[in-house]
C-alpha positions as CSV (number, residue, x, y, z in Angstrom):
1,X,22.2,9.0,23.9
2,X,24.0,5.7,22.5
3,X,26.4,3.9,23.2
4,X,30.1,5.8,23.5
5,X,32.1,5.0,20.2
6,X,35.3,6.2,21.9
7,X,37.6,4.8,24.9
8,X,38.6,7.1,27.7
9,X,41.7,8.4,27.2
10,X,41.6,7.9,23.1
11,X,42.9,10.6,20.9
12,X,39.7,12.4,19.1
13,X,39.7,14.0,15.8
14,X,37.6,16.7,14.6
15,X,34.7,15.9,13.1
16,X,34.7,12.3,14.5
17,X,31.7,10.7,16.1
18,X,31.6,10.2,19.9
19,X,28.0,9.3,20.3
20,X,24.8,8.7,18.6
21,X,21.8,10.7,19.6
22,X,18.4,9.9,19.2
23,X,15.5,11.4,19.7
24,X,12.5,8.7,19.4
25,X,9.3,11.0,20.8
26,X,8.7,10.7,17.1
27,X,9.6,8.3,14.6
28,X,10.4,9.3,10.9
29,X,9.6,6.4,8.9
30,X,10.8,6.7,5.3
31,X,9.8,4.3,2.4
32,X,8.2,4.2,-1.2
33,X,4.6,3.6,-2.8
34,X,4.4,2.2,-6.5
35,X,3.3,5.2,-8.4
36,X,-0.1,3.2,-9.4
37,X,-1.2,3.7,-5.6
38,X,-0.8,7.7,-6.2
39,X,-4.2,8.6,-6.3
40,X,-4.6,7.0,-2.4
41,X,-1.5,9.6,-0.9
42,X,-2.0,12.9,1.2
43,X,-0.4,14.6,3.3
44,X,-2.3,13.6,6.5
45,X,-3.1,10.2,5.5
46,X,-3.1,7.7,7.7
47,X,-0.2,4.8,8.5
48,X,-0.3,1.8,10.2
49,X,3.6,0.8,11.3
50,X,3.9,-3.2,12.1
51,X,7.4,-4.7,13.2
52,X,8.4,-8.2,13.1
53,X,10.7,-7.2,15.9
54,X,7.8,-6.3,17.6
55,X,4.4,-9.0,17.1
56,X,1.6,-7.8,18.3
57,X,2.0,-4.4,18.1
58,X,0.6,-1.6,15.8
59,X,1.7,2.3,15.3
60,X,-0.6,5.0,13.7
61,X,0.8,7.5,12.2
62,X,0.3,10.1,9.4
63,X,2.1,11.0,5.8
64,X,4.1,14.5,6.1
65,X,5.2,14.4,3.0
66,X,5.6,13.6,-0.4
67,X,8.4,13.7,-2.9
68,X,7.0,15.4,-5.9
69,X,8.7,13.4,-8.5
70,X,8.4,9.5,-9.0
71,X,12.0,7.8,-9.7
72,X,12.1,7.1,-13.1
73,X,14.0,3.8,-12.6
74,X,11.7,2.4,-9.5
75,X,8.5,3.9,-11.3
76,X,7.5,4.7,-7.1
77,X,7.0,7.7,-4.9
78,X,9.0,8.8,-1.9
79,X,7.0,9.1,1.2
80,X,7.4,10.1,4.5
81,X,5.5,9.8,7.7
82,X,6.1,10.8,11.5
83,X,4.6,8.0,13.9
84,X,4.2,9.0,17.5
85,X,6.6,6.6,19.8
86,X,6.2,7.5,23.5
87,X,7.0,3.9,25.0
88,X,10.3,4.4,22.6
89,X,9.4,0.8,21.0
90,X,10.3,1.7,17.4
91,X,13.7,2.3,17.5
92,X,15.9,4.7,14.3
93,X,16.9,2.0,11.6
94,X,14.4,-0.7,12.3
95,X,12.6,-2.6,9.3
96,X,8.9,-2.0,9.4
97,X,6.2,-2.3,7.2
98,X,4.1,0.5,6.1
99,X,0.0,0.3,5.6
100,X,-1.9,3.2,4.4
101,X,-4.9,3.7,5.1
102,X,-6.9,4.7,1.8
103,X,-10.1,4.5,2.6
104,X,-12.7,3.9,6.0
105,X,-16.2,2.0,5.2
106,X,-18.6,1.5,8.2
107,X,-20.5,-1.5,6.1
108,X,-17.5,-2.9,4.8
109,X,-16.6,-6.5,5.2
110,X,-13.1,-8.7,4.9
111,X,-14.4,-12.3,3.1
112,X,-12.4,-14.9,1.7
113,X,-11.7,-14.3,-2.2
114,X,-12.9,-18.5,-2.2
115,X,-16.8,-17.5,-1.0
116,X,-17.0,-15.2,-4.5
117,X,-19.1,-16.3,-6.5
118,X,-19.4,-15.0,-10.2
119,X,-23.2,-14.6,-11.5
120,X,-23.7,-13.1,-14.6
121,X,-22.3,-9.2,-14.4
122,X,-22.8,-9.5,-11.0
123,X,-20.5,-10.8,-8.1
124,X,-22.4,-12.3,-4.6
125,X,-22.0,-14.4,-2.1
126,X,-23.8,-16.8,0.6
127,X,-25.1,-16.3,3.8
128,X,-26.9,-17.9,6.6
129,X,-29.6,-16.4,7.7
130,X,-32.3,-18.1,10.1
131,X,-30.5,-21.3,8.9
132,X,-30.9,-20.7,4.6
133,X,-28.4,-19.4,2.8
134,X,-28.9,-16.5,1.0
135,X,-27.5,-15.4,-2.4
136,X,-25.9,-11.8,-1.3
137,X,-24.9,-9.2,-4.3
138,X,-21.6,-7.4,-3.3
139,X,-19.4,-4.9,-4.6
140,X,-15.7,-5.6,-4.3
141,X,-13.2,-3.6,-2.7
142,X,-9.1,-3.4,-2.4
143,X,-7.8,-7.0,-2.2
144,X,-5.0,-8.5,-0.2
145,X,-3.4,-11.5,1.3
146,X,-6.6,-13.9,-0.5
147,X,-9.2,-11.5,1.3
148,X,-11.4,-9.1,-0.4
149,X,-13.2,-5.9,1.4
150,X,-16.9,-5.9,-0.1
151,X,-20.1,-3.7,0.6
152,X,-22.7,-6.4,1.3
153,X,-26.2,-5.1,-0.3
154,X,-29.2,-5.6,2.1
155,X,-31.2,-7.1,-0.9
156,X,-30.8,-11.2,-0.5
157,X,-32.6,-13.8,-1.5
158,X,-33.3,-17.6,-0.3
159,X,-31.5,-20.6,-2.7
């Protein structure tokens, strides 16, 4: 329960709110997804909740549903996902951001879009090993934030 939003002895009216109540088991986190990022959203995906009210600290959760029309105006998609809150942490009107989770990849890596380096048709990197660097073919993944997820091949050679 919240905090009382009358004073004892105050006249009441029906219909009027006494108190607010929560529950906060679950969280319902509501929020939208440009339509080119379609393809990635399921029900049952995976969320990752972060909080600047909160550093540190990460929430898992999973899309429950999916508005099936994109607003016209916004050219995005409605989404909703529930994100288990036992410690009661997230609290009902907070700002958060939303990650989805699109994809998992044992062998990928998170490099610094700088350390690409363009050869031909293909795209590699360096890397030390036994103190040479080696010229490393990758495939490029999902950017963000100046950091790109790659698949580093096991074929290298010395330069």
């Amino acid at each position: 329960a919240g905090l009382r939003k009358v004073d004892l002895g105050a006249y009441i009216t029906v219909g009027q709110d006494l108190v607010s109540l929560d529950a906060v088991d679950i969280v319902i986190v509501d929020f939208t997804v440009p339509e080119r990022y379609l393809r990635f959203l399921a029900p049952e995906s995976l969320v990752k909740i972060d909080a600047d009210a909160l550093p540190g600290q990460s929430f898992d959760g999973k899309i429950t549903a999916l508005n099936p029309r994109i607003d016209p105006d916004r050219r995005s998609l409605a989404v909703r996902a529930q994100v288990p809150n036992p410690s009661g942490a997230l609290k009902p009107g907070m700002f958060v951001r939303v990650g989805i989770v699109v994809q998992q990849r044992e062998n990928a890596v998170l490099i610094p879009e700088q350390a690409i380096v363009p050869n031909g048709d293909r795209v590699t990197v360096f890397r030390v090993v036994d103190g040479k660097a080696l010229m490393t073919p990758i495939k490029l993944g999902l950017r963000s934030f100046g950091k790109v997820r790659s698949e580093i091949s096991c074929k290298s050679r010395a330069t």
